[in-house]
N, C-alpha and C positions, 0 to 999 in steps of 0.2 A: 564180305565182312563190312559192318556198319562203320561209320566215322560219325566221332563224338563231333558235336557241333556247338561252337558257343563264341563266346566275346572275345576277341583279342584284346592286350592289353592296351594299346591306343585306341580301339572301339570305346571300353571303358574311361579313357583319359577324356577322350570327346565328349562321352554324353557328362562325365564329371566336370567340365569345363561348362556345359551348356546349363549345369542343374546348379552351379555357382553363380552365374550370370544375370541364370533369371531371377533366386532366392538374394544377390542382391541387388538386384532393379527393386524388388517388393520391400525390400528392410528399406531402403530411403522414407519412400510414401509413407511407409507407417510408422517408424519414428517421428515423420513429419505431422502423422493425427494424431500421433499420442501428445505430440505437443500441444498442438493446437488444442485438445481436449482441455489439457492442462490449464492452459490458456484460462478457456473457456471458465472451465470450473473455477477456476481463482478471481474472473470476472465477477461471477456468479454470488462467491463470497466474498468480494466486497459490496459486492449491491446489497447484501444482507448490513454487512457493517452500516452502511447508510440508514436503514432504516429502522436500526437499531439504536444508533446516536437519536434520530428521531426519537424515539421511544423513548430512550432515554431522557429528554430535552422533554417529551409532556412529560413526564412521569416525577420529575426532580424539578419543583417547585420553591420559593418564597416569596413572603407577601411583602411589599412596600409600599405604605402610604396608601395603602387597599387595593393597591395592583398585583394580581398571581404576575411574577416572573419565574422565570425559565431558564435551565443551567444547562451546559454540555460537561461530561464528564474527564476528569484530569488522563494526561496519559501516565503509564508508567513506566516507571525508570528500574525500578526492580525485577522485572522480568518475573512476575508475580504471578502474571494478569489481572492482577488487580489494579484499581484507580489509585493514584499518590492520595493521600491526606490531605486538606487542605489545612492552610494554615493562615490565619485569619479570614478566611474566606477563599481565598485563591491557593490556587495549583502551586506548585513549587515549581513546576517545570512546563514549557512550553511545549518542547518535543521530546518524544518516549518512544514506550512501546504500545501498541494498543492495548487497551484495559479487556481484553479479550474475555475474562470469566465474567464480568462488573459487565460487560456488555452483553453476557449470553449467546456469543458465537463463534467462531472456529478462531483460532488462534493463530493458525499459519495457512503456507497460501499451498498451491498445490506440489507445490516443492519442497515443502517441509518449514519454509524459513517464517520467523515471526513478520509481523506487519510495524511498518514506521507511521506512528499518527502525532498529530500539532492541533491545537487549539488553540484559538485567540484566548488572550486573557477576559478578555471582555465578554466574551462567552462562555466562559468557564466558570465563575466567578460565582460563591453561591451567592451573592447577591443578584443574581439574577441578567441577562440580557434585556437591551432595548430595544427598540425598533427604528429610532431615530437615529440614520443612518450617519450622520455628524457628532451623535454621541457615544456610539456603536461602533464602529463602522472596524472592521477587523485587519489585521496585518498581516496575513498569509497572501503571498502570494506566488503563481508558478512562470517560470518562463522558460521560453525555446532552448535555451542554451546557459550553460554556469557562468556566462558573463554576467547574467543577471542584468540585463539591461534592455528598456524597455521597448516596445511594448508585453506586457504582460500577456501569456496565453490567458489568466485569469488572475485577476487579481482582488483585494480584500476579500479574504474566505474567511469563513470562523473556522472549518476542521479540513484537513487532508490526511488521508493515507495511503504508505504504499507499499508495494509489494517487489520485493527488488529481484523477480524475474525469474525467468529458468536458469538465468548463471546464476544466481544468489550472491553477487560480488558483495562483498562487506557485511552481508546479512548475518542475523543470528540463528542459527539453527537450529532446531527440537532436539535434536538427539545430542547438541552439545557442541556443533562443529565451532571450529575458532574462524571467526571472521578475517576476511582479508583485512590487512593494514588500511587503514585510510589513502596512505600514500600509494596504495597496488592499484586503487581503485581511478575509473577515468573521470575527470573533474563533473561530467554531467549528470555521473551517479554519484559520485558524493557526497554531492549537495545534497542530496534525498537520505542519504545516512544517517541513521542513531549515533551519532559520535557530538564529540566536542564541538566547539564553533570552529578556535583555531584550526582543526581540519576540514572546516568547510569552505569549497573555493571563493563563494561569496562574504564568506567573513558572515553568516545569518542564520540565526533557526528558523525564522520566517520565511525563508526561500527555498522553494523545489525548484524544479526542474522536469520538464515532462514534453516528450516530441516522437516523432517515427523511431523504429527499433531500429540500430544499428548492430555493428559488432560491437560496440562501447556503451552500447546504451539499450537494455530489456528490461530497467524498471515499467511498472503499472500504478499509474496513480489514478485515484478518487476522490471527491472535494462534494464539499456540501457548500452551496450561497447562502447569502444570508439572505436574500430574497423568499430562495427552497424554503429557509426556516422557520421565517416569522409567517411563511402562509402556511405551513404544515401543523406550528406550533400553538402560533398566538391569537385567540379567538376575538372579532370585533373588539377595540376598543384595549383590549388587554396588552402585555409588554411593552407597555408605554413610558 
């Protein structure tokens, strides 16, 4: 008489223990490239914002005194993606949201959440930008930590924006999410925040924050100099 042959039920417990171990050894690493992708891509799209503020900045001109100058666009505050109105010339507001449709590029970053961007008024201004770095010269500035105290990682910028990470703490989201409180958030990200001043730890809209990722800290920020500008922008002799 033949004898049926097959798995016992701890043969199956083992190889089910071994086929759990290894499927999760592999989910680590690859959440870990899906992040890094994410990363990537959101890298990616701001390098586009960059180049598009450029565009923007030849493209939106006035003349004075027979000089073509040159403007950067307002952020917004209405969650539009459109640029604020100006009113008598200038922005209403320093820091917003990025003018994403007005800019002609992605709107949020690989996480979903919109983009925080600031412009100097002096470069916003349809009266145009200068070159003269003492009559110009811009007030954004980023540093290591919400003490805000110097040395700056970089300081007088005309434009920054950023991207408040894989955690999206504070961020505004696409699909509607409610942002954390300002006060849930750690003081190095919310200095980088679309909020009020009063809840920024520096007391400034002109002040980021930007350094290695911690557990408290995965915003992504991007800056344009005003050096990058006026040689990208302003042709021999022009922006003056």
């Amino acid at each position: 008489m033949n004898k049926q042959q097959g798995f016992s039920l701890i043969e199956l417990a083992i190889v089910l223990v071994i086929v759990t171990l290894l499927v999760g050894g592999l989910a680590m690493p690859l959440s870990a490239q899906i992040e890094a992708r994410r990363v990537g891509e959101t890298r990616k799209s701001m390098e586009a914002i960059h180049d598009s503020l450029i565009g923007y900045a030849m493209s939106h001109t006035t003349v004075v005194a027979g000089v073509t100058r040159h403007y950067l666009p307002c952020p917004d505050t209405n969650n539009d993606g459109l640029e604020d109105a100006r009113t008598g010339g200038d922005c209403p507001a320093v820091r917003g949201g990025l003018p994403w449709i007005t800019l002609g590029v992605k709107g949020d970053d690989a996480w979903g959440n919109r983009y925080t961007y600031a412009v100097d008024a002096n470069f916003s201004t349809s009266g145009g930008f200068i070159s003269t770095p003492t009559a110009s010269s811009a007030d954004l500035n980023i540093f290591s930590s919400a003490s805000c105290a110097a040395p700056a990682v970089m300081a007088n910028i005309p434009a920054v924006w950023v991207s408040h990470g894989p955690q999206g703490r504070g961020a505004l989201n696409v699909n509607g999410g409610t942002p954390l409180a300002p006060a849930s958030v750690a003081p190095d990200e919310r200095q980088n925040l679309n909020v009020a001043i009063g809840s920024l730890p520096c007391a400034s809209l002109t002040k980021f924050v930007s350094h290695m990722p911690t557990d408290n800290f995965d915003d992504l920020l991007v800056w344009l100099s005003s050096s990058e500008l006026f040689n990208r922008v302003c042709p021999p002799g022009g922006c003056l």
